[in-house]
C-alpha positions as a Python dict, from the first residue, in 0.01 Angstrom:
ca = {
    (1, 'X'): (0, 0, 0),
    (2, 'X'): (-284, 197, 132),
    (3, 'X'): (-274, 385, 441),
    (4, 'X'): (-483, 283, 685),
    (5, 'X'): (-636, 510, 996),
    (6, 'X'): (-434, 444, 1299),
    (7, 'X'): (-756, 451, 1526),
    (8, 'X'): (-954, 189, 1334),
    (9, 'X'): (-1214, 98, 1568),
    (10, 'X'): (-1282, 473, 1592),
    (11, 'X'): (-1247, 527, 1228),
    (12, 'X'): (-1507, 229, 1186),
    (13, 'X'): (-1734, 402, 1440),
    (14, 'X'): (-1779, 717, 1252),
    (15, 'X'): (-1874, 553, 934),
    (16, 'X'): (-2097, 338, 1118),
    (17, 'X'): (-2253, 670, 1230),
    (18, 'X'): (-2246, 853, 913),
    (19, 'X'): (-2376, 561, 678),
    (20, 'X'): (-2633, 476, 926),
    (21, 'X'): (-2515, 112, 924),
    (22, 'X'): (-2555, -197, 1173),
    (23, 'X'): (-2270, -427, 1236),
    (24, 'X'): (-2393, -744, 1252),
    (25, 'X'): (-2117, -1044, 1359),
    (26, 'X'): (-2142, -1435, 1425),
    (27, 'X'): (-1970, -1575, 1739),
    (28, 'X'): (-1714, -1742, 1526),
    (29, 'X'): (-1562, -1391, 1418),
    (30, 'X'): (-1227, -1291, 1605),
    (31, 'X'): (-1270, -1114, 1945),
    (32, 'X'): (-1185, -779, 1817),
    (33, 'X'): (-1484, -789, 1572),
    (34, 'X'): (-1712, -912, 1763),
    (35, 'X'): (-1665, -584, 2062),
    (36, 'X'): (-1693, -372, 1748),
    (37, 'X'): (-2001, -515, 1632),
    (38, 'X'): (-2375, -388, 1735),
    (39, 'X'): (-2482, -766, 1732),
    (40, 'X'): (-2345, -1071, 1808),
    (41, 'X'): (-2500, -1404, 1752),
    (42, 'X'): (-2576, -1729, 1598),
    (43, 'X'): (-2720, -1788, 1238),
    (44, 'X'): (-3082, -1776, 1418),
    (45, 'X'): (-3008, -1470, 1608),
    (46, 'X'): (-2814, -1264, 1310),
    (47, 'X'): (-3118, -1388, 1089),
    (48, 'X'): (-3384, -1169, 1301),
    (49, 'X'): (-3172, -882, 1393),
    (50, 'X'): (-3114, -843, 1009),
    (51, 'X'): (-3499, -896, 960),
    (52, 'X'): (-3566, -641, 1228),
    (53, 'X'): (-3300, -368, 1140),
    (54, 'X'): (-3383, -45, 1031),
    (55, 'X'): (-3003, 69, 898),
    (56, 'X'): (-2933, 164, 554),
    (57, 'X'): (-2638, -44, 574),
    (58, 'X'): (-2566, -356, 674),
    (59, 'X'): (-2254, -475, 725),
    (60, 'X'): (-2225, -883, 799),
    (61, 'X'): (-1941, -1009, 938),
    (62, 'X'): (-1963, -1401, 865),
    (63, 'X'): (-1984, -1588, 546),
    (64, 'X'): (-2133, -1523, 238),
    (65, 'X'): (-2430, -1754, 299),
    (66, 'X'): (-2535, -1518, 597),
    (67, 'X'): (-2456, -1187, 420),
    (68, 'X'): (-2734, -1337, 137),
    (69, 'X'): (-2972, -1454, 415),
    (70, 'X'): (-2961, -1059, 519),
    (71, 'X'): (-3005, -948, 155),
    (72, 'X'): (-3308, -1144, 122),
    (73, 'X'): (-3491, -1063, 441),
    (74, 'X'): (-3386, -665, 344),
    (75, 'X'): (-3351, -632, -91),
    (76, 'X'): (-3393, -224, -13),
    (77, 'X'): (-3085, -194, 201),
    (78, 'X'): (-2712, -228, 122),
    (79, 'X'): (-2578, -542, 241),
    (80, 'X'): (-2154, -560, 278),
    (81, 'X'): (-1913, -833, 326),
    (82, 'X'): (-1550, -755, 416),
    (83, 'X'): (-1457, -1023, 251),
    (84, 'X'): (-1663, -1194, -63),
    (85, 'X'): (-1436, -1513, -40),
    (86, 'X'): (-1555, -1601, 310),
    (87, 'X'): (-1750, -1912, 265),
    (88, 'X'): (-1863, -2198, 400),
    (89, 'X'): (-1765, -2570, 339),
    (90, 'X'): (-2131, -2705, 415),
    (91, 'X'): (-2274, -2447, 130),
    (92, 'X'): (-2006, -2509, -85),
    (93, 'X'): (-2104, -2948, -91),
    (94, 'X'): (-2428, -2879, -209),
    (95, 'X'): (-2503, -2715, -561),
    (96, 'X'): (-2902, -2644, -617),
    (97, 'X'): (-2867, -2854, -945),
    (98, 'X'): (-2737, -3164, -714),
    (99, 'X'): (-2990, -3130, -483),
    (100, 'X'): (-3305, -3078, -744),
    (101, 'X'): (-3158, -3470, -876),
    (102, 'X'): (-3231, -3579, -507),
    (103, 'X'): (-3571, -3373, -482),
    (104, 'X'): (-3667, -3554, -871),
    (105, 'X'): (-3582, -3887, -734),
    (106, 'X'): (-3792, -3845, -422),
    (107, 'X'): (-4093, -3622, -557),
    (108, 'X'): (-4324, -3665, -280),
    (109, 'X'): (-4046, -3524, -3),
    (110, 'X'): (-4057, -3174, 130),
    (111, 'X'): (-3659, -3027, 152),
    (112, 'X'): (-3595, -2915, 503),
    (113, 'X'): (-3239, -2690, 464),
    (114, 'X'): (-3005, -2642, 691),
    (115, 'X'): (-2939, -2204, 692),
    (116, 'X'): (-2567, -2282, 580),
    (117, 'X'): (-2702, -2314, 237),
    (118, 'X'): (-2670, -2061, -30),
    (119, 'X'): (-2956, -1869, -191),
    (120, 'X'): (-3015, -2124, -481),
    (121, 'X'): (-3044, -2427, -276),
    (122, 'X'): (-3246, -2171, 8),
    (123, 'X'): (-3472, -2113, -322),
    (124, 'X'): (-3521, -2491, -366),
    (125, 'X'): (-3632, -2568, -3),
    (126, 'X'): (-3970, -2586, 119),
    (127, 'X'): (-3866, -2422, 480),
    (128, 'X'): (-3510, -2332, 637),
    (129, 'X'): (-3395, -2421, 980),
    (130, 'X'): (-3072, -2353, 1188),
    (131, 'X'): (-2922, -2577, 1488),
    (132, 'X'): (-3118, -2387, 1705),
    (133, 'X'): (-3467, -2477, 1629),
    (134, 'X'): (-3415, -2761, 1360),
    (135, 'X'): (-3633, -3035, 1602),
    (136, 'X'): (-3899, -2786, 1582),
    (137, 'X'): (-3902, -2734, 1223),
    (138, 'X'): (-3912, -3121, 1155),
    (139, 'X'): (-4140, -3180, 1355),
    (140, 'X'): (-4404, -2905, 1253),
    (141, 'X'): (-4430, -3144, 911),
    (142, 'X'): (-4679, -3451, 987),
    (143, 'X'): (-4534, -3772, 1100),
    (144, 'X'): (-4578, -3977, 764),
    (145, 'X'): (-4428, -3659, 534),
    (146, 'X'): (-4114, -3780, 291),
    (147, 'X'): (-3842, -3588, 437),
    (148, 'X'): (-3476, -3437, 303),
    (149, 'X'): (-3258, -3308, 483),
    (150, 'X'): (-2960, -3098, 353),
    (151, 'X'): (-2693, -2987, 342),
    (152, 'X'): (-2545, -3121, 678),
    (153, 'X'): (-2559, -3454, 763),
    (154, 'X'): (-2430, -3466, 1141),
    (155, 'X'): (-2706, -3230, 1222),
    (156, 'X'): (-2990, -3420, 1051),
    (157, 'X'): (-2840, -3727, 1203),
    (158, 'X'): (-2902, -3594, 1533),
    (159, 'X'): (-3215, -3446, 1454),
    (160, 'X'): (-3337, -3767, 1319),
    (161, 'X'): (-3207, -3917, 1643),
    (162, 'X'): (-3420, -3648, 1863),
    (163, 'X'): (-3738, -3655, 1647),
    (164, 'X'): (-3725, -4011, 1583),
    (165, 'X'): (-3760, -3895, 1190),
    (166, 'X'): (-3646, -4098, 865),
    (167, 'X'): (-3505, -3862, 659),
    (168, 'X'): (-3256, -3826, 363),
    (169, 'X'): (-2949, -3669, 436),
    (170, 'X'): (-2750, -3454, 221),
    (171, 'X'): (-2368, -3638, 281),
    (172, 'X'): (-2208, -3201, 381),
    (173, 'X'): (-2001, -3177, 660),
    (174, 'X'): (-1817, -2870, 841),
    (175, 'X'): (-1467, -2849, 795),
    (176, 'X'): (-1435, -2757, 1125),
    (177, 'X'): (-1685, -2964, 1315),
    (178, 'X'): (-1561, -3275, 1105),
    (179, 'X'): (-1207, -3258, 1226),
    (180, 'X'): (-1255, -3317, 1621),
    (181, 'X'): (-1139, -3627, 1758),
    (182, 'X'): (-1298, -3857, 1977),
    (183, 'X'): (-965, -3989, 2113),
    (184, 'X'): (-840, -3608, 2190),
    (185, 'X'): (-1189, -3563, 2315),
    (186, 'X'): (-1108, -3876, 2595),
    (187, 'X'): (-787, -3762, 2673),
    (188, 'X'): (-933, -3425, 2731),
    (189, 'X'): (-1182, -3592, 2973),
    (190, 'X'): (-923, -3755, 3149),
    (191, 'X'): (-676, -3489, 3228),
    (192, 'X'): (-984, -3267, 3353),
    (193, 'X'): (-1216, -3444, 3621),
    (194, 'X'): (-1515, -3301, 3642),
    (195, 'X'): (-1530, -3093, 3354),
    (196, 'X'): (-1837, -3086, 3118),
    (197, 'X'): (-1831, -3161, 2702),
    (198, 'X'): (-2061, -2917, 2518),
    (199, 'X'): (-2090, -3001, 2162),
    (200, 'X'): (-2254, -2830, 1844),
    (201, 'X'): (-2458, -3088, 1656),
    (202, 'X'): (-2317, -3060, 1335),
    (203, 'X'): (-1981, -3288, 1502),
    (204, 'X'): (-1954, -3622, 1399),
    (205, 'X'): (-2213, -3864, 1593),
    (206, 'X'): (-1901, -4039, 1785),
    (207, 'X'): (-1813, -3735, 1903),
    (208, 'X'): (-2198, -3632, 2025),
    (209, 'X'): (-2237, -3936, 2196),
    (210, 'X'): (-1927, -3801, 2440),
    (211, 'X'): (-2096, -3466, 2511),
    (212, 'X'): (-2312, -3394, 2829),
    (213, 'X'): (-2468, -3090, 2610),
    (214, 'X'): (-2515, -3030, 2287),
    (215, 'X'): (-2685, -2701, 2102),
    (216, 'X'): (-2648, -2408, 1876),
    (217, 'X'): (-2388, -2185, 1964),
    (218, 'X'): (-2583, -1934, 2165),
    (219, 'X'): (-2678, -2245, 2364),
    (220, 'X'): (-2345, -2359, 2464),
    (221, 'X'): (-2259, -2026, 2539),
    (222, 'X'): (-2587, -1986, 2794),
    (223, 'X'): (-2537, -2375, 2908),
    (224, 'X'): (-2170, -2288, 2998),
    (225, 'X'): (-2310, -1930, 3150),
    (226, 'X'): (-2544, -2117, 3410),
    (227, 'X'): (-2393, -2409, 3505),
    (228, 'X'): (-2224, -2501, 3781),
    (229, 'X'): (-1891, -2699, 3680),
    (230, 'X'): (-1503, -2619, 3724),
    (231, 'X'): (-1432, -2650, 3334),
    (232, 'X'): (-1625, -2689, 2980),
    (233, 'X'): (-1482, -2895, 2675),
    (234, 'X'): (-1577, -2663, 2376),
    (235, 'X'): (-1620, -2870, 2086),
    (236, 'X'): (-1750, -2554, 1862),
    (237, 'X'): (-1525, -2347, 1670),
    (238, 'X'): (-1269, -2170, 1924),
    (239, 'X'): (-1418, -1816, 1837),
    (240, 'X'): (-1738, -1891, 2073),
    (241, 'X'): (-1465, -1873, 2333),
    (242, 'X'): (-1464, -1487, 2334),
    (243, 'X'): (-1818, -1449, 2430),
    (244, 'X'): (-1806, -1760, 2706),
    (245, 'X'): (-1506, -1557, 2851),
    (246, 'X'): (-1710, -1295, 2902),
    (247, 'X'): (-2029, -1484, 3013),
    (248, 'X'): (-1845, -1725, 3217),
    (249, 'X'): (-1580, -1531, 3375),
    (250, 'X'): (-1364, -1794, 3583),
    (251, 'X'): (-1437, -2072, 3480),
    (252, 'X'): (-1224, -2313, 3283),
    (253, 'X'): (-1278, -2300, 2918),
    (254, 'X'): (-1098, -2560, 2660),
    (255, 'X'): (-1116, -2572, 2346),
    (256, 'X'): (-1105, -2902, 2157),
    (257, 'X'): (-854, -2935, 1879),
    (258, 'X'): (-884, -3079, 1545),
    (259, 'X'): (-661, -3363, 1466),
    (260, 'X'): (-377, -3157, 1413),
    (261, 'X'): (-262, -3013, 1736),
    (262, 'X'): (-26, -2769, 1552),
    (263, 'X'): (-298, -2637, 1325),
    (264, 'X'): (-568, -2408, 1363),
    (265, 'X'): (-824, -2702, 1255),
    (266, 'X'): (-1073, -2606, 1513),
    (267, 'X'): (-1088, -2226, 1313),
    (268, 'X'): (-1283, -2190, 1033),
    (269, 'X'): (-1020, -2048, 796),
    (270, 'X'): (-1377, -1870, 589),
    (271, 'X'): (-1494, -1683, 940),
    (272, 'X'): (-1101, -1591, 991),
    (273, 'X'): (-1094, -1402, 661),
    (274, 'X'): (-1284, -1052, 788),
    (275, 'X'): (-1062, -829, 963),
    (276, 'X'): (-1102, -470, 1107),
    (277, 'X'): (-938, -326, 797),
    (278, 'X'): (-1149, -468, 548),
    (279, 'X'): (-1473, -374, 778),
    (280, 'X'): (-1339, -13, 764),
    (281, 'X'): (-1306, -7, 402),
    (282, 'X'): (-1631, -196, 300),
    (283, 'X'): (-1777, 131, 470),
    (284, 'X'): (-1592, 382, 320),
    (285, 'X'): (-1588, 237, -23),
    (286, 'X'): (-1988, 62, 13),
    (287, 'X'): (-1800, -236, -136),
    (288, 'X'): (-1797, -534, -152),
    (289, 'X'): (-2137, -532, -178),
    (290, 'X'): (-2380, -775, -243),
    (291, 'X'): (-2689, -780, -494),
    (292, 'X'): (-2926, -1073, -581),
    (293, 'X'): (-3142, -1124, -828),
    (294, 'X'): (-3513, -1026, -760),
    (295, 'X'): (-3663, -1372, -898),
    (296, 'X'): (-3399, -1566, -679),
    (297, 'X'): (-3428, -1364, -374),
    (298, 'X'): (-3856, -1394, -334),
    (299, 'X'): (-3803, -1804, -420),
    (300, 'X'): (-3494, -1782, -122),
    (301, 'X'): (-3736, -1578, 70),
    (302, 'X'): (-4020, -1816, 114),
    (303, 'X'): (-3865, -2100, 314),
    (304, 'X'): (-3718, -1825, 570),
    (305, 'X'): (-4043, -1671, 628),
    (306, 'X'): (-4164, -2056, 688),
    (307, 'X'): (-3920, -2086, 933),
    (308, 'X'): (-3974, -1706, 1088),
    (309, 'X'): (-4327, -1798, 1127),
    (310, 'X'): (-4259, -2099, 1376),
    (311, 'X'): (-4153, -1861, 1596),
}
C-alpha cells in the first residue's frame, strides 16, 4: 500500500500552493474537508465561486454532477474529483434519453432542471435552478408557460406549492432526504419543547408540512445562525451540522435520522466517499480528472448562464 504523508492537511496545502488550485467543498462533505477547503457552500454558492475562480486547478469536493457544473462554467481549467464514483441518487433517476420522451410528449413545455442533474439532462434544459432560488426561476417564465420540472419531485412539489405553478414532475428523489420519518420527526418534537424543525425542500411533503423553516442548505444554516430558539431539528443531511456548530455555537443541534436509527441513512453514502487522502493524491497525480466534450459542455452551458443571469 502506498505511503501516505503523515501531515496531510499540510501536505494538501503545499500542492494547493504549488498547482495554484482552489478547493472548493459542499456542506455535506465531512468536517475535516470542509476546514481544508477555500470554499464552502451549497450547489448555488459552489456554482459562482467556480464561475468566478481564477485557479488553474480546481479541485471539487462533492459529487460528480457538481465537479461537471465546474467544468462547464471553466472548460480551460483542470477540474478534479477525489473520487469519480461519488454520485448522486437524484442524477442517477433521470437519463437525458428518459427525459427527451417526457419533453416529446409535452412539446410546448420549457424543462426547468433541478442542478442535481448531470450534463446531458443540464444540456436538455431550457434553464437550471437549485433549492435556493428555484421560486425565482419558475416564476421568471409567464404564468400560462407548459412547465417540467425534473429531476426532483419533493422540490417541485413545494415549488409548485409556493408559486402556485402546474408543473410536471420528474418522479427523483434523494436517498437521503427520502428516508426521514415523520413519526421520528414527532417524537423528536416531543422530547424537545421549544425546539424549531428546519427542513430542505427536497424531503417528502409530510415531512415539510412539520417544519417551521424550510430552505437550501446555506439557509438553514443562516436561519439556525439568527434565531433565537434553545434547539433546531436538522432534517438536511447531518454534514450541514459542522458549519451550524460553528455558526451557532451553543445552541442545540439534532439531527433527524432516517428510518434506521442504527444506520447512517441521514449521510449521503456518495458525499462520504472523498477523503483527505484521495484530495492529496488527486493533486499530486492531477487525477481523477474530468473532461467533457466541447459540443455537450456549450448545450450544458446555456441553461446555467439562464439561471446566472437571474441573479
Amino acid at each position: 500500500m502506498e505511503r501516505l504523508p503523515l501531515d496531510l492537511l499540510g501536505a494538501i496545502d503545499d500542492l494547493r500552493k504549488s498547482r495554484n488550485a482552489v478547493i472548493l467543498a459542499h456542506y455535506y462533505q465531512e468536517g475535516d474537508i470542509q476546514d481544508v477547503a477555500d470554499f464552502i457552500g451549497d450547489s448555488l454558492q459552489l456554482a459562482r465561486a467556480a464561475q468566478k475562480t481564477t485557479a488553474d486547478v480546481i479541485l471539487f469536493c462533492g459529487v460528480h454532477f457538481m465537479a461537471e457544473t465546474a467544468k462547464i462554467l471553466n472548460p480551460g481549467r483542470i477540474v478534479l474529483v477525489p473520487d469519480m464514483k461519488a454520485g448522486c441518487s437524484l442524477a442517477d433517476a433521470c437519463p437525458a434519453p428518459l427525459l427527451q420522451r417526457m419533453k416529446d410528449k409535452h412539446p410546448a413545455a420549457k424543462v426547468v432542471s433541478y442542478i442535481n442533474c448531470t450534463a446531458e439532462v443540464k444540456a436538455i434544459s431550457d434553464i437550471i435552478c437549485t433549492s435556493s432560488n428555484a421560486e425565482r426561476v419558475v416564476n421568471s417564465f409567464p404564468a400560462d408557460q407548459e412547465l417540467i420540472f425534473a429531476p426532483d419531485r419533493n422540490l417541485g412539489q413545494y415549488v409548485a406549492k409556493q408559486t402556485g405553478r402546474a408543473m410536471h414532475l420528474w418522479p427523483g428523489t434523494c436517498i437521503v432526504h427520502e428516508t426521514f420519518n415523520e413519526r421520528k420527526l414527532v417524537e423528536l418534537v416531543s422530547r424537545n419543547p421549544g425546539a424549531r424543525v428546519v427542513a430542505h425542500p427536497e424531503c417528502e411533503p409530510t415531512l415539510l408540512a412539520q417544519a417551521h423553516f424550510i430552505g437550501s442548505t446555506s439557509a438553514l444554516l443562516e436561519y439556525v445562525r439568527v434565531t433565537e430558539a434553545p434547539a433546531f431539528i436538522v432534517a438536511t443531511e447531518a454534514g450541514i451540522l459542522h458549519q451550524m456548530k460553528k455558526s451557532a455555537p451553543g445552541k442545540n443541534l439534532i439531527p433527524l435520522p432516517g428510518m434506521d436509527e442504527n444506520c447512517a441513512c441521514n449521510e449521503c453514502p456518495h458525499m462520504k466517499r472523498n477523503t483527505l487522502e484521495k484530495m492529496y493524491l488527486a493533486l499530486r497525480d492531477l487525477e481523477p480528472r474530468l473532461e467533457m466534450d466541447e459540443g455537450l459542455r456549450l448545450r450544458a452551458l446555456a441553461p446555467l448562464e439562464a439561471m446566472m443571469a437571474l441573479g
